[in-house]
C-alpha atoms as one frame of an Amber mdcrd trajectory, in Angstrom:
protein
  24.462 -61.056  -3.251  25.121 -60.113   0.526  25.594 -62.893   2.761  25.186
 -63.749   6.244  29.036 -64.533   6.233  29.858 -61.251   4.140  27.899 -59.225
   7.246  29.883 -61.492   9.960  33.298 -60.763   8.119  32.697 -57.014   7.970
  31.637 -56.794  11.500  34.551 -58.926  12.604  36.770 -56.452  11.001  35.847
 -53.406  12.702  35.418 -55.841  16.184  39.241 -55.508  17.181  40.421 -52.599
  19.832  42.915 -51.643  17.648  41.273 -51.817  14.516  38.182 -49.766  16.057
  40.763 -46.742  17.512  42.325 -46.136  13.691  38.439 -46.296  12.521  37.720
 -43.636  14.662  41.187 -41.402  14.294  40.193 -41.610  10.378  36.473 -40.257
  10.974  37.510 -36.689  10.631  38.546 -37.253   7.110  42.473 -37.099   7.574
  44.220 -39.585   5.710  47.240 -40.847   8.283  50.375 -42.939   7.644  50.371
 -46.625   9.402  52.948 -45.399  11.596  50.464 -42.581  12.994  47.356 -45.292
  13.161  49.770 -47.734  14.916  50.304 -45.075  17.558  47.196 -44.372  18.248
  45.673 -47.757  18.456  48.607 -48.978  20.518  50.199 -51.141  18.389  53.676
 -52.426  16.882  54.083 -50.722  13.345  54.801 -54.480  12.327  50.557 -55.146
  13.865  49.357 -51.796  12.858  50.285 -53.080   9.210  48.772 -56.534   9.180
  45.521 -54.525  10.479  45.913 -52.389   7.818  46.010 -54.757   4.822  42.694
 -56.745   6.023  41.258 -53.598   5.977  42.434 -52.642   2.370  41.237 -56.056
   1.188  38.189 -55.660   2.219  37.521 -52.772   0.804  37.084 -50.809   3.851
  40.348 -48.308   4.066  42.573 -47.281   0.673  45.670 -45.996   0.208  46.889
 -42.676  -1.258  50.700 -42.602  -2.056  51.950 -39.249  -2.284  56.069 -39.248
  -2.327  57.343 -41.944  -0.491  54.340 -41.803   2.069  51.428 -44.073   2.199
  48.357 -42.584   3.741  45.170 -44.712   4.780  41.586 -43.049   4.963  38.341
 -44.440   5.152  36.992 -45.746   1.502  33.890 -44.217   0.953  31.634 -42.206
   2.760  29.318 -45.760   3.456  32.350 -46.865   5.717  32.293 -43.463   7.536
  28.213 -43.806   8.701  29.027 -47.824   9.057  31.495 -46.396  11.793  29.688
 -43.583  12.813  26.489 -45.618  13.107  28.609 -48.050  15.493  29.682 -45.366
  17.696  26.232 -43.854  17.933  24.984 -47.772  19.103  27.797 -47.777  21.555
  27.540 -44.614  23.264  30.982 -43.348  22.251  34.025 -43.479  20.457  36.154
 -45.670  20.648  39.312 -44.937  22.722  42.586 -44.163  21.623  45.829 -44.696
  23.029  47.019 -41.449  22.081  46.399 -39.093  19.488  47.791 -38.831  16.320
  50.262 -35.667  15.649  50.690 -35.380  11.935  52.957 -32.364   9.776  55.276
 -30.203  10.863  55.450 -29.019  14.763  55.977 -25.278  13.525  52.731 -23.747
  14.272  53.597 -21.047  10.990  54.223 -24.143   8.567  51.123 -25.451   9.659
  49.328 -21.791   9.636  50.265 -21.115   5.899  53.085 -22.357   3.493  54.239
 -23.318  -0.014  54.223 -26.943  -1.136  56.198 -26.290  -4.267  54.042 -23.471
  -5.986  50.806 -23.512  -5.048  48.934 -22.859  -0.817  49.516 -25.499   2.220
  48.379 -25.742   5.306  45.680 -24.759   6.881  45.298 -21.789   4.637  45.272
 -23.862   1.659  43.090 -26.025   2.662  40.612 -23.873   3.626  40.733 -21.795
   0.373  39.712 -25.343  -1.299  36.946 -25.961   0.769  35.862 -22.999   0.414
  35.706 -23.378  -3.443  34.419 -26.783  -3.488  31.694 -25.801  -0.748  30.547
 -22.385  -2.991  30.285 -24.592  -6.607  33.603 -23.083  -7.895  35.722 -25.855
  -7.878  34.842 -29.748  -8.515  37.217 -31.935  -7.348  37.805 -35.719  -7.945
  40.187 -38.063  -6.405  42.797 -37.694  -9.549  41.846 -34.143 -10.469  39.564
 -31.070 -10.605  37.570 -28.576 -13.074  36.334 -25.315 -12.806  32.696 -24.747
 -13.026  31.208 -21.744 -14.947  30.355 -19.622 -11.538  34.130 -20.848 -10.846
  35.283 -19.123 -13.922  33.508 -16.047 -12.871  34.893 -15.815  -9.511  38.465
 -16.370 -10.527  38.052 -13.896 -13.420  36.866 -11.251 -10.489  39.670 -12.624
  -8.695  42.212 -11.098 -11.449  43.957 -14.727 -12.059  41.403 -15.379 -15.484
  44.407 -14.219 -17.571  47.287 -16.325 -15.891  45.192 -19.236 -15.771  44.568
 -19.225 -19.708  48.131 -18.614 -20.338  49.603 -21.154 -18.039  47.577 -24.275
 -19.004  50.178 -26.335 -21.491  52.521 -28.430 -19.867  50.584 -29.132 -16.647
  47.501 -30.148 -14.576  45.080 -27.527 -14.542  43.642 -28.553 -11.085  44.095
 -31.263  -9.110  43.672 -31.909  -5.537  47.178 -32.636  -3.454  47.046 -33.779
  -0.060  48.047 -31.758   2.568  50.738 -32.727   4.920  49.539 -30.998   8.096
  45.723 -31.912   7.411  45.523 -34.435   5.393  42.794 -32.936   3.566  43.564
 -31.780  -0.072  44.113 -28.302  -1.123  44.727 -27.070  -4.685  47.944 -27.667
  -6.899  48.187 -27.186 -10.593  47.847 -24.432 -12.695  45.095 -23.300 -10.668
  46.725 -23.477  -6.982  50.109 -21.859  -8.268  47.771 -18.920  -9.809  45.958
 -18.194  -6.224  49.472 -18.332  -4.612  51.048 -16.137  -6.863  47.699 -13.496
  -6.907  47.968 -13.505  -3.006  51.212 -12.603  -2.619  50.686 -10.062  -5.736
  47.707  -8.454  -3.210  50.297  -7.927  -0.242  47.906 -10.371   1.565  50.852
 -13.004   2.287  54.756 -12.682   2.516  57.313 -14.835   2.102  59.586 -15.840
   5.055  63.092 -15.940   4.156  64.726 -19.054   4.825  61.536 -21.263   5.076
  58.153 -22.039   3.290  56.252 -20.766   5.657  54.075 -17.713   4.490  53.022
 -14.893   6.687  49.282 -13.674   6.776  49.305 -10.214   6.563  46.416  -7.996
   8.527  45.147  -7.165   4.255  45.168 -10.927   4.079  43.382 -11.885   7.080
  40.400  -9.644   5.794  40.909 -10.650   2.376  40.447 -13.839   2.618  37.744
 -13.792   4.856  35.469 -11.534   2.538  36.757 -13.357  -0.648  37.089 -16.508
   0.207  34.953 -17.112   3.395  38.169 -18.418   5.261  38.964 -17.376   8.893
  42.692 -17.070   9.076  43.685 -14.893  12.204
């Protein structure tokens, strides 16, 4: 049962300076290390990280380990109009000492790349949206599944074959976090497929020496008419 207490605890939480500026640095949906968050609220990393375990405890951030990186974001999307709700009552956002910079400072890693087999980077990402946002692709915080308009699409797509081949052994589809957004694009069986049918279509080349791929002019229309996703 909620209790007067309960509402005075979760207000007091989000009633710090520094506390408020990671709120608001996690309202675009990135999910950002402590380091980042204690940079832009201001803080020691040793601060940042007792700010970030109240938090966790109650239930208000979690944390995604991915490697040997932790990343925060915002628990649900209650916390997110909670926080959005305050800012509207306040007349602004909060503000922050300085604003995170997250992923790699090449501007073609962060454009398009590999993460292992499968898309990255803003390209990546946006192919997943894309997906999610047209009822292909339904994804979950531990995995995904391909719905039947999905099936269609990919089949038009020319990856049907690969994908049906390719499924022992492995995730079929499961989201992975991107490094440069911190949104998740597509890994598995399914993400390795789109990378491998993209470069098959001329519409990205590999970069020797790096994993940065390079949009081709095919691939800047492609994508846009298949896909939906802007990437000039």
């Amino acid at each position: 049962m909620l209790t007067i207490v309960a509402i005075a605890e979760t207000a007091a939480l989000l009633g710090e300076p520094a506390r408020a500026a990671m709120f608001s640095a996690l309202m675009d949906g990135r999910a950002l290390t402590a380091a980042e968050l204690a940079a832009t609220a201001g803080v020691t990393p040793q601060t940042a990280s007792g700010h970030l375990g109240r938090l966790i405890e109650a239930g208000l951030l979690v944390v995604e380990k991915q490697g040997r990186h932790r990343y925060h974001r915002l628990a649900s999307p209650a916390v997110a109009r909670m926080v959005e709700s305050i800012m509207q009552v306040a007349g602004a956002a909060p503000r922050q000492a300085r604003p995170p910079r997250v992923g790699p400072a090449d501007a073609a890693l962060r454009a398009a790349r590999t993460c292992y087999d499968h898309l990255a980077g803003r390209l990546g990402v946006g192919i997943a949206d894309a997906l999610v946002a047209r009822g292909h692709v339904e994804l979950g915080a531990d995995g995904g599944a391909v719905t039947p308009t999905g099936e269609a699409f990919l089949a038009s797509f020319g990856i049907a074959a690969r994908l049906d081949g390719a499924r022992r052994g492995r995730p079929f589809c499961r989201p992975c976090l991107d490094w440069s957004e911190r949104r998740p694009h597509l890994a598995g069986v399914l993400g390795a497929s789109l990378c491998v049918r993209c470069l098959e279509l001329g519409w990205l080349r590999r970069r020797p020496g790096t994993r940065a791929l390079e949009i081709t002019h095919e691939g800047r229309r492609g994508f846009g008419e298949r896909f939906g996703v802007d990437a000039g």
